[in-house]
C-alpha positions in Angstrom: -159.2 -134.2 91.4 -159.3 -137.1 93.3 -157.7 -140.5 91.7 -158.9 -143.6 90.8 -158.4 -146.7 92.3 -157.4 -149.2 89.9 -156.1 -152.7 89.8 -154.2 -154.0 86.6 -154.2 -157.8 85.7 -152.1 -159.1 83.2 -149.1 -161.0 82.2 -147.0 -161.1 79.3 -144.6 -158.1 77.7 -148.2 -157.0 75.5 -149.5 -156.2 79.0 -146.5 -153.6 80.3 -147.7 -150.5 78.3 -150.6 -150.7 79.2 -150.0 -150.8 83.3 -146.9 -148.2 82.6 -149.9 -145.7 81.6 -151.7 -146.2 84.6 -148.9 -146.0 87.2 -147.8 -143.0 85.5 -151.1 -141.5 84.9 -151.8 -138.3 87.4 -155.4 -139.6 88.2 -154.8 -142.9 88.5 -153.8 -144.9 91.8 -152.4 -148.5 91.1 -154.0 -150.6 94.4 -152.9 -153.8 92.9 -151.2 -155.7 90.0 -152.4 -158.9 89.7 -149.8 -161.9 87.4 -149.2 -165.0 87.0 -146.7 -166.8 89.0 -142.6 -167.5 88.6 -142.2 -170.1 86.1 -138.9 -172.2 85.2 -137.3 -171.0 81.8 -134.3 -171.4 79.2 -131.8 -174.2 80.0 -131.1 -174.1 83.4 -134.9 -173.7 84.4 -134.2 -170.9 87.0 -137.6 -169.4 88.1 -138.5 -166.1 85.7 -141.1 -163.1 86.5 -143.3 -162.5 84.1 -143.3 -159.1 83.1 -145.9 -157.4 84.4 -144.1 -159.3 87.8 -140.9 -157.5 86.8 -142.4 -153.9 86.3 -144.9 -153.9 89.4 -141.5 -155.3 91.7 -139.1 -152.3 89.8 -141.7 -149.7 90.6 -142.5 -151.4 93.9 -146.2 -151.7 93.4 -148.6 -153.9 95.5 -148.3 -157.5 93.3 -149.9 -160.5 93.7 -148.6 -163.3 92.1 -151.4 -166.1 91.9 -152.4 -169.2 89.8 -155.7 -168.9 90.1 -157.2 -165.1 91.6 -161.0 -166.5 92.3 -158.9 -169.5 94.5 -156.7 -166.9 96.8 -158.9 -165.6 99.5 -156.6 -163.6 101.5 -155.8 -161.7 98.1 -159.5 -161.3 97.5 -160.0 -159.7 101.2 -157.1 -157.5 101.2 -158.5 -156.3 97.1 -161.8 -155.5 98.4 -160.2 -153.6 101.4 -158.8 -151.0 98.7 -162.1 -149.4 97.6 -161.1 -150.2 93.9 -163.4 -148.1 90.9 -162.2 -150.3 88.1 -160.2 -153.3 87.2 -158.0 -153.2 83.4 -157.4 -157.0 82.6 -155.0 -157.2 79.4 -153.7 -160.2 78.4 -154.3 -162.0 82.0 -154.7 -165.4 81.3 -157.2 -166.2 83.9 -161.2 -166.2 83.8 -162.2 -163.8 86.4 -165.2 -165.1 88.6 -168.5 -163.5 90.2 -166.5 -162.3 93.1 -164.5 -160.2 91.3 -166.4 -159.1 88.7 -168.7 -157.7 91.3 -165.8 -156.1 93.1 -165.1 -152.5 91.9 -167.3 -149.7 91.5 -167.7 -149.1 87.9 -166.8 -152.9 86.8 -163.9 -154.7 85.6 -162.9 -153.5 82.0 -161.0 -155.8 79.4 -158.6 -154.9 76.4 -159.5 -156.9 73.6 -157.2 -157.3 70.2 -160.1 -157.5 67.6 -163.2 -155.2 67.0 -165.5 -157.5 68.8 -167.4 -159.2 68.6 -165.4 -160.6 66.0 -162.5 -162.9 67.2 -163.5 -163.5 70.5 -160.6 -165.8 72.1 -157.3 -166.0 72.5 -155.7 -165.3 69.2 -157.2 -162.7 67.4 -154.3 -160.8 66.3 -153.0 -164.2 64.7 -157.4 -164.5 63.1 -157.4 -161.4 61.4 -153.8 -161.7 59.6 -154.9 -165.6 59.3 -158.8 -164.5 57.1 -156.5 -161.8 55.0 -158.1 -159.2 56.8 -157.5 -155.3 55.9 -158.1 -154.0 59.8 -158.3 -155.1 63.0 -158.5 -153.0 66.2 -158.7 -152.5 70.0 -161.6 -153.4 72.3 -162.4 -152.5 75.5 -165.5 -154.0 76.8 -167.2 -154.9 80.5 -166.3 -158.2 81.7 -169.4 -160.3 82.4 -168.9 -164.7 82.7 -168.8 -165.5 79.4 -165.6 -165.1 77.6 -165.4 -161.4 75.6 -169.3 -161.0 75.6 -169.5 -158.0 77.7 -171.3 -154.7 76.7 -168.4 -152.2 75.1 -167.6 -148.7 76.1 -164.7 -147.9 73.3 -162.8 -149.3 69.9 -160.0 -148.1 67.8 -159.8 -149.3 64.3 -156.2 -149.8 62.7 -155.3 -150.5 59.3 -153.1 -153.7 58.4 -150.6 -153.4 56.1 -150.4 -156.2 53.3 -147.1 -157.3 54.4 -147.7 -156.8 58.1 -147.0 -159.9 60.4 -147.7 -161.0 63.9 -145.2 -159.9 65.4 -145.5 -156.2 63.9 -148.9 -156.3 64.7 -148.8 -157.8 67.9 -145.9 -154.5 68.6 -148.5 -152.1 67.4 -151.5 -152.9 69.5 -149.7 -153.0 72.3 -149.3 -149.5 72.0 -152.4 -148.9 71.2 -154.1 -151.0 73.9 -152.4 -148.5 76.2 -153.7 -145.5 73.9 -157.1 -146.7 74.5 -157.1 -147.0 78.3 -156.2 -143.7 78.6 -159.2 -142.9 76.3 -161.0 -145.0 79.0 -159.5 -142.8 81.9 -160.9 -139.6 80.4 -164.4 -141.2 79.4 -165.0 -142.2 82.9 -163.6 -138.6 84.6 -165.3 -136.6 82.3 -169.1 -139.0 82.8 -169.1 -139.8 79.4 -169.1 -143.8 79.6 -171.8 -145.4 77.6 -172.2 -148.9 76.6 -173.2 -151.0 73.5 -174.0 -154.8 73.3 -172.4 -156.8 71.1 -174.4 -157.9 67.8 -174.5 -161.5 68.4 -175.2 -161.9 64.4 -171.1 -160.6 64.5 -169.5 -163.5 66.6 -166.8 -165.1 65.6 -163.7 -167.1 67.6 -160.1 -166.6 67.4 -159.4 -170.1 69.5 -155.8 -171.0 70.6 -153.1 -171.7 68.6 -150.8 -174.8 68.5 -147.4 -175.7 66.8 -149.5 -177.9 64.3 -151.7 -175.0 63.0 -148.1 -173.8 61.4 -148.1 -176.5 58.8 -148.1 -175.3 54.6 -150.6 -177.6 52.9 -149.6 -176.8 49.9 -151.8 -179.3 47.8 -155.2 -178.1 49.8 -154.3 -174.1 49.3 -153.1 -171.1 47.1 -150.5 -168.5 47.2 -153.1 -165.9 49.6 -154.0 -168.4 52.2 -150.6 -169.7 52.4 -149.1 -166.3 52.7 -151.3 -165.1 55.3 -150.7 -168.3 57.2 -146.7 -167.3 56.8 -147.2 -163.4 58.3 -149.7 -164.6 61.0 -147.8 -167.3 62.9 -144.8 -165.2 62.2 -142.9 -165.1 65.2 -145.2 -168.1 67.2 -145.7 -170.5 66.4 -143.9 -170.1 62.8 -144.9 -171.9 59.3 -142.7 -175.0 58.3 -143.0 -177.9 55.7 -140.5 -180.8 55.1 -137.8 -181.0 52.9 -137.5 -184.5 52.5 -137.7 -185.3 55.9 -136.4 -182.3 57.4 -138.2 -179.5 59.0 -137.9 -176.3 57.0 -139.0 -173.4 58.5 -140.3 -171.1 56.2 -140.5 -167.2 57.0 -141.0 -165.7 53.2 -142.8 -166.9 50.2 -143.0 -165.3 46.7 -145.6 -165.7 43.9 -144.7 -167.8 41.0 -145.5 -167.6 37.3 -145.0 -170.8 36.3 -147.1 -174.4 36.5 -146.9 -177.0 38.6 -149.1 -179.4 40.3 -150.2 -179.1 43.7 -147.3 -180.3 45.6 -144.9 -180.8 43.0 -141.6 -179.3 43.8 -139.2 -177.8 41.2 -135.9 -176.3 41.4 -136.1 -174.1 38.4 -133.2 -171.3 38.8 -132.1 -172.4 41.7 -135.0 -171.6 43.6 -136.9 -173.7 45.8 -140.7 -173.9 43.8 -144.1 -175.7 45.0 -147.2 -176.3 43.3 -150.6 -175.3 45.0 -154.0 -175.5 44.6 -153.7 -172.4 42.3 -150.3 -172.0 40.9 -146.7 -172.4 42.2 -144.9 -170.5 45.3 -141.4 -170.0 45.9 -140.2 -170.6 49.2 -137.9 -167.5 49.5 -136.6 -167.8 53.3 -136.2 -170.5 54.8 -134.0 -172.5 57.8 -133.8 -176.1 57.2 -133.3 -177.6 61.2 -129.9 -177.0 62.8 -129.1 -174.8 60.3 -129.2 -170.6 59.9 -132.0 -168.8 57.9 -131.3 -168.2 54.7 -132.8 -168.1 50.6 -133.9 -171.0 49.1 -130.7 -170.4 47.0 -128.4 -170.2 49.6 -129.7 -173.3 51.1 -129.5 -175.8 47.6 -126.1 -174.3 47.3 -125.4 -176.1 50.8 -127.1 -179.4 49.9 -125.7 -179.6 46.0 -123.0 -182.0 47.2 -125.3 -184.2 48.6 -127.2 -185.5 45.9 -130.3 -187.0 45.2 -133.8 -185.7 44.2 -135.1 -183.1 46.7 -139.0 -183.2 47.8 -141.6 -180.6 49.5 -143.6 -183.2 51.9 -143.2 -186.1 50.5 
């Protein structure tokens, strides 16, 4: 059987899966990986490969590293000179334009996080855990301009747990995004695509996240939005409050029992308790700045000595 030409663009650790399946898949030839360019990181700010960067350079596959792919002609010559049948974009972090779109055979086909059209955007593993959701999914639909809109040829639904954070989540779907292209690889060899449109009655956004987003208002909410706020920007950006006028990160909270008003903070047991809009939460794990996570007991242990009253944003 002859293979496919494919070219894979995508950038972070989600995306590696996903372009391991189709270098090692038997019909499958990888023309081109297409990243983002060497950026400065940690303390010495030495220039790091992202890692799709690293796995297309360890498996010395055609890479092109570019800022912006509709901006690089001599890239965009030497793509169309490959006689590609499909583009996978996962996780690129560019907006393909016209050009390319209109480049391979059967279209350029994107992995989407979310059953769409629900959560259309950057974050909708974060969205789902965020709304309290019970499932979330993978996507894979054809890219037209407009950002996730494109007609869809497969999903896979999965289950959240009710504990389940980010990060777990985010570890699961990127397994599964790679599950799913191969479902797209026998689809297209065996003639089976089809496409459906999106129900535009369905939309919803899943827009980018920022550090401020992790912040516990605990007077304005109860115990389920605050907890699903604590599992969905669990590992990025993270939850926090202020403990006096401290940053607390907080990475576990447990239902309360007992009365208080929103925002007032007790100390009951040893434990660190807030009121909220319904009820009280204790904030089980926590790392105050500069210090090691802990329990909110082992944490007013440390600061006993100290003295003084002890506030939740005051």
């Amino acid at each position: 059987m002859k293979k496919l030409n494919v070219v894979f663009c995508g950038t972070p650790d989600f995306s590696v899966p996903t372009l391991e399946l189709l270098h090692q898949h038997p019909h499958i030839n990888v023309v081109g990986v297409v990243t983002m360019p060497d950026r400065p990181a940690g303390r010495g700010q030495e220039l790091k490969s992202p890692p799709v960067a690293v796995y297309a350079k360890e498996h010395k596959l055609p890479l092109y590293q570019v800022e912006n792919i509709n901006r690089e002609e001599s890239v965009l010559a030497e793509l169309e000179k490959k006689n590609v049948d499909f583009f996978i974009v996962l996780a690129f972090a560019q907006f393909l334009g016209s050009r390319v779109l209109n480049m391979p055979k059967l279209g350029c086909f994107n992995i989407h996080t979310s059953i769409l059209p629900k959560y259309r955007g950057a974050a909708p593993i974060q969205y789902a855990l965020l709304n309290g959701d019970t499932s979330t999914g993978v996507s894979i639909q054809r890219m037209v301009k407009e950002m996730d809109a494109g007609d869809l040829c497969h999903f896979h639904e999965l289950a959240i747990a009710p504990t389940e954070t980010g990060g777990q989540l985010y570890t699961r779907l990127k397994f599964q995004a790679a599950l799913s292209t191969n479902t797209l690889i026998e689809t297209i060899l065996s003639e089976k695509l089809h496409f459906t449109k999106q129900d535009p009655a369905g939309v919803s956004f899943a827009p980018t996240l920022k550090k401020e987003d992790g912040f516990l208002n605990f007077k304005e909410s109860d115990f389920s939005k605050l907890n699903n706020q604590v599992r969905a920007l669990d590992p990025w950006p993270g939850t926090y409050c202020f403990l006096n006028n401290q940053r607390l990160k907080v990475f576990r909270l447990e239902k309360l029992n007992r009365s208080l008003k929103p925002g007032e903070t007790s100390l009951l047991h040893g434990q660190i308790a807030v009121g909220t809009k319904e009820g009280a939460v204790r904030l089980a794990e926590v790392q105050l700045e500069g210090k090691k996570l802990c329990s909110d007991i082992e944490l007013l242990n440390g600061l006993k000595n100290k003295g003084g009253e002890i506030l939740i944003n005051p």
